[in-house]
Biopython code that builds the backbone (N, CA, C, O; Angstrom):
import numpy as np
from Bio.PDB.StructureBuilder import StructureBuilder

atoms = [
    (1, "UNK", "N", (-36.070, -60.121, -31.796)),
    (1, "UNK", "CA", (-35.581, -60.780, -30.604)),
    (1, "UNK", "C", (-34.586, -59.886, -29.885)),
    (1, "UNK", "O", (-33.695, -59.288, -30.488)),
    (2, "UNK", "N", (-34.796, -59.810, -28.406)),
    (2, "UNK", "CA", (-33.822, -58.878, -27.829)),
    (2, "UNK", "C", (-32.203, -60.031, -27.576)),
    (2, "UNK", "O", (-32.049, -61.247, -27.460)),
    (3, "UNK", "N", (-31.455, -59.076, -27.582)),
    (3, "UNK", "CA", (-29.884, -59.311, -27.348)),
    (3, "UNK", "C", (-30.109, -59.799, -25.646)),
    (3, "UNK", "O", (-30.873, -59.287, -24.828)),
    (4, "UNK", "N", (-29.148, -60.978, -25.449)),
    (4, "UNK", "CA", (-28.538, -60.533, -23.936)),
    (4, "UNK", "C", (-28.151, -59.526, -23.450)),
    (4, "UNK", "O", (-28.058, -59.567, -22.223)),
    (5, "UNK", "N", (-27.727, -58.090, -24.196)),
    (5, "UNK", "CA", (-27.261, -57.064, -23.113)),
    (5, "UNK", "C", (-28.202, -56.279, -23.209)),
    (5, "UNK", "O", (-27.805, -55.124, -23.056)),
    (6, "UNK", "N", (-29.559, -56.372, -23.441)),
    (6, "UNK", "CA", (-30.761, -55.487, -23.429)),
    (6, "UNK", "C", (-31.366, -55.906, -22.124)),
    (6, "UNK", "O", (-31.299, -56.991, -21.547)),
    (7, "UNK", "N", (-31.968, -54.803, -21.797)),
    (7, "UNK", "CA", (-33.131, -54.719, -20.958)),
    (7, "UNK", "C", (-34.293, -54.943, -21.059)),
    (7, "UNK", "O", (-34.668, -54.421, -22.109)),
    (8, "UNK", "N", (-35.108, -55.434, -20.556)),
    (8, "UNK", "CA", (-36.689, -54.560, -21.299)),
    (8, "UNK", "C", (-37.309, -54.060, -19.437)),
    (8, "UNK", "O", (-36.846, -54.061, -18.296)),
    (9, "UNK", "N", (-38.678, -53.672, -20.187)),
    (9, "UNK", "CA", (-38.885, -52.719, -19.098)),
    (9, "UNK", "C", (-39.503, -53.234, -17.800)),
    (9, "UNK", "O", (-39.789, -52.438, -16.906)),
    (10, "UNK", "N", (-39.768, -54.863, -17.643)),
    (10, "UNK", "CA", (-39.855, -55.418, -16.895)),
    (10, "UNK", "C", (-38.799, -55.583, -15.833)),
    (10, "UNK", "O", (-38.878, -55.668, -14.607)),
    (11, "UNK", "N", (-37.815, -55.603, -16.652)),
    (11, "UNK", "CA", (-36.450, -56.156, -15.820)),
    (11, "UNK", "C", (-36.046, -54.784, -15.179)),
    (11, "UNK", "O", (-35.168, -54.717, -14.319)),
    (12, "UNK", "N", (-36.721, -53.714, -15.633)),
    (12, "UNK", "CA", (-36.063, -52.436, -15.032)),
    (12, "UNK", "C", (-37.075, -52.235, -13.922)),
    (12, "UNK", "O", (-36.466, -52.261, -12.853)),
    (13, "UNK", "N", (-38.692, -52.000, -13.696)),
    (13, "UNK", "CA", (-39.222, -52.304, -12.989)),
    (13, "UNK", "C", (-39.013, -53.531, -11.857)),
    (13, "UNK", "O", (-39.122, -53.144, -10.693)),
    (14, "UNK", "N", (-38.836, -54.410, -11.974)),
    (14, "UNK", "CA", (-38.715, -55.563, -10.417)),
    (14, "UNK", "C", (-36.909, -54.678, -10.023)),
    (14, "UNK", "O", (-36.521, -54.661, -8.855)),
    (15, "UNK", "N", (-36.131, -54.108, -11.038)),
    (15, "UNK", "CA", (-34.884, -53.742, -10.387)),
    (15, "UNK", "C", (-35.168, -52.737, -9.078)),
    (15, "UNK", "O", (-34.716, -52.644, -7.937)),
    (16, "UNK", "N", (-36.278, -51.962, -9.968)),
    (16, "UNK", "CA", (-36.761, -50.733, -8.784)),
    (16, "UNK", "C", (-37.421, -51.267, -7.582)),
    (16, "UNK", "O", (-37.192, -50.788, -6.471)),
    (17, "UNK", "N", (-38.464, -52.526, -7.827)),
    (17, "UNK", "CA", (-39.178, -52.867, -6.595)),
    (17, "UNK", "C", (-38.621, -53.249, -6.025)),
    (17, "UNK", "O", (-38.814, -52.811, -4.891)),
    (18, "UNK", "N", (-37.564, -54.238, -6.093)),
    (18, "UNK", "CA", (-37.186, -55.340, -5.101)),
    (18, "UNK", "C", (-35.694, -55.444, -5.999)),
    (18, "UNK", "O", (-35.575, -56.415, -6.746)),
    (19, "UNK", "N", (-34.856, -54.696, -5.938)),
    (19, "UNK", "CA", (-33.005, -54.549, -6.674)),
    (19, "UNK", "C", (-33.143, -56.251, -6.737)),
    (19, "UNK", "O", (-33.667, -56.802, -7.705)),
    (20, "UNK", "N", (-32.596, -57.011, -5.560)),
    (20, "UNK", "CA", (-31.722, -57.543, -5.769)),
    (20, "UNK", "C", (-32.634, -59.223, -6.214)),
    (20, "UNK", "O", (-32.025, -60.284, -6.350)),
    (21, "UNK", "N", (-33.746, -59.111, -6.328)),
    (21, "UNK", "CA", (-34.563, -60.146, -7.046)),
    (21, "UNK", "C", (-34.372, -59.905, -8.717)),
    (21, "UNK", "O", (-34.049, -60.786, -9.514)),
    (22, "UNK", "N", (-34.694, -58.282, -9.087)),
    (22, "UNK", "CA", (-33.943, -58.278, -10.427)),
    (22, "UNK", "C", (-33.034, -58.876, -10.938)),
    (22, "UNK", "O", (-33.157, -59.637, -11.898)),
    (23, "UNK", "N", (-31.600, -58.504, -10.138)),
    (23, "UNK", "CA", (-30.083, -58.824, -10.634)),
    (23, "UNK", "C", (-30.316, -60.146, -10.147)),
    (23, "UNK", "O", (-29.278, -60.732, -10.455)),
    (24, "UNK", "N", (-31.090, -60.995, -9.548)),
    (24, "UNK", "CA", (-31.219, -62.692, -9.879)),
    (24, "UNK", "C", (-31.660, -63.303, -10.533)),
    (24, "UNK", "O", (-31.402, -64.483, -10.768)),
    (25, "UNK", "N", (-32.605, -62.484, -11.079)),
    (25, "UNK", "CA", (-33.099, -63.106, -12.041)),
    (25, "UNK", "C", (-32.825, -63.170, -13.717)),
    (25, "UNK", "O", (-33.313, -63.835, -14.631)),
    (26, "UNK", "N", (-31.569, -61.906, -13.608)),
    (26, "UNK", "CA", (-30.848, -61.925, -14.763)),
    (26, "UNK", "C", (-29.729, -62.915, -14.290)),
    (26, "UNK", "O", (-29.591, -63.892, -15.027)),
    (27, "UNK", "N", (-29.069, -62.860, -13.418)),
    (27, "UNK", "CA", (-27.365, -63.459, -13.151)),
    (27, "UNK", "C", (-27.488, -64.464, -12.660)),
    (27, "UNK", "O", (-26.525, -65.208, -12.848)),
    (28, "UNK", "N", (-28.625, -65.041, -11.819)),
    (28, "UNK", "CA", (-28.798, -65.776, -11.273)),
    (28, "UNK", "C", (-27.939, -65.211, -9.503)),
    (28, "UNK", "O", (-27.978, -64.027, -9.167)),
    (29, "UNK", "N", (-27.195, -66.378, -8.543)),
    (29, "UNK", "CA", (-26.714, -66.145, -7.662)),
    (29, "UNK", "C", (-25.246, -65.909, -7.875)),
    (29, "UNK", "O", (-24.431, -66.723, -7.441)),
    (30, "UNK", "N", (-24.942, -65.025, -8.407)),
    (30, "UNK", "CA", (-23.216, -64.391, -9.049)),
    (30, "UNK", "C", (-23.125, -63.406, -7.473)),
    (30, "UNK", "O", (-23.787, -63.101, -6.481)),
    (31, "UNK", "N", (-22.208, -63.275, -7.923)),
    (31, "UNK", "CA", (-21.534, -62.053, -7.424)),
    (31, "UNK", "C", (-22.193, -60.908, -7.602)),
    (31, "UNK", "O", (-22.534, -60.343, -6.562)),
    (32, "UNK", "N", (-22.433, -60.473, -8.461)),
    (32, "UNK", "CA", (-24.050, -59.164, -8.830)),
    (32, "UNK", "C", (-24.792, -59.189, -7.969)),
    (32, "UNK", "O", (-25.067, -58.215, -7.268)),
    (33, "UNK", "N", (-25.434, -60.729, -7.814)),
    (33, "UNK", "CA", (-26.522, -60.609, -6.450)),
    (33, "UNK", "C", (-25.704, -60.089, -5.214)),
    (33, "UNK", "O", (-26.291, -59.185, -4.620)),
    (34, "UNK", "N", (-24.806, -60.353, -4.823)),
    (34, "UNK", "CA", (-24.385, -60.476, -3.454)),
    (34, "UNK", "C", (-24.551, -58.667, -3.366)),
    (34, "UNK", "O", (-25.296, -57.870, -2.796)),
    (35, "UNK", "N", (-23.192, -58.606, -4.441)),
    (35, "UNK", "CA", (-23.416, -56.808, -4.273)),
    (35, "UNK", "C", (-24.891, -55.598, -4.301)),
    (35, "UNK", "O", (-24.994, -54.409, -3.997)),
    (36, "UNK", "N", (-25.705, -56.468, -4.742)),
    (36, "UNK", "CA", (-26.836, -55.661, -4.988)),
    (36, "UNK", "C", (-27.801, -56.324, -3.849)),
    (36, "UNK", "O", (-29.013, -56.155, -3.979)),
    (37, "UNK", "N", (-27.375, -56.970, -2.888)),
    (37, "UNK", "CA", (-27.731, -57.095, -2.113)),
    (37, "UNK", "C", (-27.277, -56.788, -0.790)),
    (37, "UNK", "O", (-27.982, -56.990, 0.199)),
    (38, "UNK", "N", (-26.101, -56.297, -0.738)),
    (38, "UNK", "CA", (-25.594, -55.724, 0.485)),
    (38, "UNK", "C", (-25.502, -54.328, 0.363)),
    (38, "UNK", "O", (-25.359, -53.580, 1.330)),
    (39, "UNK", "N", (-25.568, -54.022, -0.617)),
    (39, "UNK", "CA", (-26.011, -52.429, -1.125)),
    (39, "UNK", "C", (-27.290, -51.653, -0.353)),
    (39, "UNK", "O", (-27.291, -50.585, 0.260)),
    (40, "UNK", "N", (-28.586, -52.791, -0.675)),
    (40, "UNK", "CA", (-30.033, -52.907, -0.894)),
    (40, "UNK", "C", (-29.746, -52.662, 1.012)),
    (40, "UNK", "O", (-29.839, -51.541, 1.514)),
    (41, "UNK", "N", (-29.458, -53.724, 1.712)),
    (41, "UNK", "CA", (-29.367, -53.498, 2.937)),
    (41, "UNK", "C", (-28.720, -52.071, 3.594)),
    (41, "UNK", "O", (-29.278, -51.386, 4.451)),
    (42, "UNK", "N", (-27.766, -51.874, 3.146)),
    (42, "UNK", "CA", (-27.123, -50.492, 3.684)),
    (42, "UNK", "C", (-27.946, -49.331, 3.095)),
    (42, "UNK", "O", (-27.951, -48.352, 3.842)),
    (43, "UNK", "N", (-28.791, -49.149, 1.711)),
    (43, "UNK", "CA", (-29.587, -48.703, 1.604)),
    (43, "UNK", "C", (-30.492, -49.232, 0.416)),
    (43, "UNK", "O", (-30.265, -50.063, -0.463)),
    (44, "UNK", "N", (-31.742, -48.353, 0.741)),
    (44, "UNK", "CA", (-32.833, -48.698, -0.406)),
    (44, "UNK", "C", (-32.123, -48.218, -1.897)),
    (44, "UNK", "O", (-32.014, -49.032, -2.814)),
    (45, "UNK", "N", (-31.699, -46.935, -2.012)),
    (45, "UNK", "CA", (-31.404, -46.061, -3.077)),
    (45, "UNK", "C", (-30.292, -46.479, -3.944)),
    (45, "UNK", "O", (-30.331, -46.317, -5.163)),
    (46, "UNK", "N", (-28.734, -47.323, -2.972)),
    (46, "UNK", "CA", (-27.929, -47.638, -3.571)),
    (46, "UNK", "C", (-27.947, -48.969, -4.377)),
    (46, "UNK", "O", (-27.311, -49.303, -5.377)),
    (47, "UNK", "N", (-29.110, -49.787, -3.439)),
    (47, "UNK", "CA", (-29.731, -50.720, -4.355)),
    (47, "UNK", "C", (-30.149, -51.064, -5.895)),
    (47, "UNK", "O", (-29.897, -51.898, -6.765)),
    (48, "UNK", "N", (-30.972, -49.861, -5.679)),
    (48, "UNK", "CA", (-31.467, -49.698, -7.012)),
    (48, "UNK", "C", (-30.869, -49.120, -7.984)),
    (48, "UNK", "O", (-31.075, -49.552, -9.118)),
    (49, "UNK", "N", (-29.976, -47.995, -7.782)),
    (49, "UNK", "CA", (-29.199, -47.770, -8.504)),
    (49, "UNK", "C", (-28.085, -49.116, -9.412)),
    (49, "UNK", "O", (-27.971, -49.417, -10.600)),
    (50, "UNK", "N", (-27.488, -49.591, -8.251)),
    (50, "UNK", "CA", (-26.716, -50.274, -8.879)),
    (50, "UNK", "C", (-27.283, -51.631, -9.953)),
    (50, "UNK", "O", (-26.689, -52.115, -10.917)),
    (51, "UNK", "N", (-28.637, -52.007, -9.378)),
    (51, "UNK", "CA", (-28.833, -52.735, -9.639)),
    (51, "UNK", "C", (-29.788, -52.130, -11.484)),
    (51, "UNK", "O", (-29.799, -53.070, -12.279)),
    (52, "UNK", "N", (-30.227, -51.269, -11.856)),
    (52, "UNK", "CA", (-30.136, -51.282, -12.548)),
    (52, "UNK", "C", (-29.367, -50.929, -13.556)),
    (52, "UNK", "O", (-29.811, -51.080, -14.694)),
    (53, "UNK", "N", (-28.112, -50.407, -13.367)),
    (53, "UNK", "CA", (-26.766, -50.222, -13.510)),
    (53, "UNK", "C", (-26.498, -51.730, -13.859)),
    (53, "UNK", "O", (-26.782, -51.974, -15.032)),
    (54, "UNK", "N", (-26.153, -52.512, -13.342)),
    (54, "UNK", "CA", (-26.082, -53.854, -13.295)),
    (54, "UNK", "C", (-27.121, -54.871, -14.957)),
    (54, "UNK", "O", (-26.625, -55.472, -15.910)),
    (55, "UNK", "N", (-28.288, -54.677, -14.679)),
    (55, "UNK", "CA", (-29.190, -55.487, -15.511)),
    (55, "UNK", "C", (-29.101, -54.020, -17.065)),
    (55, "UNK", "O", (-29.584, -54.281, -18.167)),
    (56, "UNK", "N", (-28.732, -53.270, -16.905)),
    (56, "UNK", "CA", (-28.810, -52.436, -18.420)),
    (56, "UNK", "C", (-26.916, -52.273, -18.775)),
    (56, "UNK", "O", (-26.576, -51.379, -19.549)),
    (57, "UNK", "N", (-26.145, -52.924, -18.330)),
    (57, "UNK", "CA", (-24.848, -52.767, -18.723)),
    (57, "UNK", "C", (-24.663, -54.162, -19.738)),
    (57, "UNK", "O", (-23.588, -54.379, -20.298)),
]
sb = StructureBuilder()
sb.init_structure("model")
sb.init_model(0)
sb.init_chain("A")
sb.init_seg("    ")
for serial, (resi, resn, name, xyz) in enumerate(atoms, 1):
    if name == "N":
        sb.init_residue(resn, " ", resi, " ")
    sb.init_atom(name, np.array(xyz, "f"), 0.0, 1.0, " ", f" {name:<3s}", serial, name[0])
structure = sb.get_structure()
């Protein structure tokens, strides 16, 4: 059984397609989303970064 602070490779994939549907679907609507969503808007790249930054921390 995986831990809550694991990933798997699903959750790292939708982070890349679509960031900030990832970090909702781990956090739900937190604060994570917001940031990985105003990120996602200012850019594609910082999106994803953070956001899987976000779902593998």
């Amino acid at each position: 059984m995986a831990d809550e602070g694991t990933a798997t490779c699903i959750d790292i994939l939708v982070a890349i397609i679509l960031p900030p549907l990832g970090v909702f679907l781990k956090y739900g609507c937190g604060i994570e989303f917001w940031i990985s969503l105003i990120l996602t808007l200012f850019g594609y790249l910082p999106g994803i970064i953070y956001a899987v930054y976000a779902i593998t921390k």
